[in-house]
Steps between C-alpha positions, in 0.01 A plus 500: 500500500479586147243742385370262303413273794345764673247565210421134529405519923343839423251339194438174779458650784235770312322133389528323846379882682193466217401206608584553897236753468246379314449212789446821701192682652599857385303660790760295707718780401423787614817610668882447464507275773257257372641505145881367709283264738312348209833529252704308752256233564436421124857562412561227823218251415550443108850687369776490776451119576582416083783696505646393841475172355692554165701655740569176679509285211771729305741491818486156674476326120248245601131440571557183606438391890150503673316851478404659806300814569691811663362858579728741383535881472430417122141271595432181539803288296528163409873345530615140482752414777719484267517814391449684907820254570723621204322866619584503850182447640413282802290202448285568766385860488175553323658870489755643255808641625409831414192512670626356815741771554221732413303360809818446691578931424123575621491279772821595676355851520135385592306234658424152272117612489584872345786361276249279378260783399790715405615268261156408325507898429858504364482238286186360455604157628329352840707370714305427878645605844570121583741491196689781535547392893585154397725662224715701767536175739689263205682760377889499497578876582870647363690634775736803384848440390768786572719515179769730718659492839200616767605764725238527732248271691204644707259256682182575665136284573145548445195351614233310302191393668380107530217362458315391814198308595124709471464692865881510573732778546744554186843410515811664342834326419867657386639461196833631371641660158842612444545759204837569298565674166405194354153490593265401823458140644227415799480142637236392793650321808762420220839691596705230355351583193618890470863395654544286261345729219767790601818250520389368179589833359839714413498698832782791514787497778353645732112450434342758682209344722243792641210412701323608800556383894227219476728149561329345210712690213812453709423144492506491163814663367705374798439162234551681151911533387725518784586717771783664398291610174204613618489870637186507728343842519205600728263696365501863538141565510441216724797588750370901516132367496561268850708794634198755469305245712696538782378870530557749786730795427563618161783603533663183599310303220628770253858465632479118538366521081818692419732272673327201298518695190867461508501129671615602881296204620690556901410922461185411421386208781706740745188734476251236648718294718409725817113406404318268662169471313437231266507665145849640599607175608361317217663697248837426704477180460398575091854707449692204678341223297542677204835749545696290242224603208490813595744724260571896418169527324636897409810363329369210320221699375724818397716207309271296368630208640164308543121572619401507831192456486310181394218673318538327223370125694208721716417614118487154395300350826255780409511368115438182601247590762257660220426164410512306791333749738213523210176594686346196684776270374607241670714197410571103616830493666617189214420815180686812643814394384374484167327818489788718645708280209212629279488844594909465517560366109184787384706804722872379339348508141531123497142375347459532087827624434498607145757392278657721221289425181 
């Protein structure tokens, strides 16, 4: 911008501020804050809207079409279909794409009611509770895309409440989510839809797959590249966790740690084999079923081989789960796919992404 130009906006916009405040009540004005509430409104109700449509005009060459009405982050705007087609705006929103991933950003954090009031605050605009649920439920989330080989899967579910009938008990159901480098997916009673997510993408030879000893996560990378690439890990935390509960002597549980550590599954169930009480038994039966994931933890931790631990999913679950597990929410089985997509696309960066300008 020349200097010359920016004498020009400096001598209008000390005209357009003139008049701006003369439609004021100055002892509306007493503080900062009310000068940028009333400012923004003004600015919002009579300047933004012109210019967002010169705006419009300048880039999509036309005003031909018929003119609809659309709340923006600029005002109220009038644009002829036309114009939102050559734009890339729906025909059916009443919302501008920038304000619906404004709501979408808010509401993935928040429920619909405070996004609502969150928004209105933000940017002036109103945009009810009902809209910004009905927003979330049409929406086409991104999933993530890995642009390089993944390296490492870890799997893990969560809980999200239902709704249930007035007087009745509440009732939880699993969901599942899968993270990688390339971000975090979550489907509901879906599976299908996170295999076929992770074979969509450039997996490395071997992929490592890391999960806990629930049969759920197995389940699902048993079905994601093939056997011979995979390399199934248990978790470390999860494997020493389960052997604390068997309790009893400390020495033995500190011995029967070490000989995990470095992946001597038969030194290890040796120990407990003598034992005849349940816990002892159980976790037995836990080193059988899963002997083949477990590995030298020491060694492949002093090399840097892989993790072994999937904290990176039960960081995710817990991501997700500060929207989901919102105080007093609870969902209709048909929407909780769409919200853990929600919550998914706002987590992997995936709603308003800015282009370079």
């Amino acid at each position: 911008m020349t200097p010359e130009q920016k004498q020009a906006i400096k001598t209008y916009v000390e005209a357009i501020s003139a008049i701006l405040y003369a439609d004021c009540d100055p002892e509306s004005l007493k503080t900062l804050e009310d000068i940028e509430i009333t400012v923004k409104d003004k600015v919002l109700t009579h300047v933004t809207p012109e210019i967002g449509f010169f705006f419009i005009y300048s880039a999509s060459g036309t005003k031909a079409g018929r003119v609809k009405r659309l709340k923006s982050t600029l005002g109220n705007l009038s644009i002829t279909q036309k114009q939102a087609d050559k734009l890339g705006c729906g025909s059916g929103s009443r919302l501008s794409p920038h304000l619906e991933n404004c709501c979408l950003r808010l509401s993935a954090n928040v429920a619909y009611q405070n996004a609502a009031k969150d928004i209105e605050y933000i940017t002036g605009i109103t945009v009810p509770a009902k809209t910004q649920q009905r927003l979330v439920h049409y929406q086409k989330f991104e999933q993530p895309v890995a642009t390089a080989d993944i390296t490492e899967l870890s799997a893990d579910g969560g809980k999200a409440r239902l709704i249930t009938p007035l007087g009745e008990k509440s009732e939880w159901k699993d969901y599942k989510a899968i993270v990688s480098e390339a971000g975090i997916v979550a489907s509901f009673d879906q599976n299908e839809m996170i295999v076929n997510w992770a074979n969509q993408q450039p997996l490395a030879k071997p992929v490592t797959c890391l999960g806990d000893g629930h049969d759920g996560v197995w389940n699902i990378f048993k079905e994601i590249s093939c056997e011979q690439d995979r390399r199934e890990i248990l978790d470390w935390y999860h494997l020493n966790e389960n052997l604390q509960k068997v309790g009893g002597s400390i020495k033995r549980l500190k011995q029967a740690e070490t000989y995990l550590w470095k992946g001597d599954v038969k030194s290890a169930k040796a120990l407990f084999t003598e034992s005849k009480k349940k816990p002892a038994v159980n976790f037995c039966k836990y080193l059988e079923k899963h002997q083949e994931r477990i590995i030298n933890y020491e060694v492949f931790q002093r090399d840097e081989i892989c993790s072994i631990g999937s904290g990176a999913v039960e960081s995710g679950i817990k991501q997700i789960a500060r929207r989901i597990k919102i105080s007093g929410a609870s969902w209709k089985s048909e929407h909780i796919g769409q919200v853990l997509a929600h919550r998914c696309a706002y987590l992997n960066g995936l709603i308003g992404k800015r282009r370079n300008v």
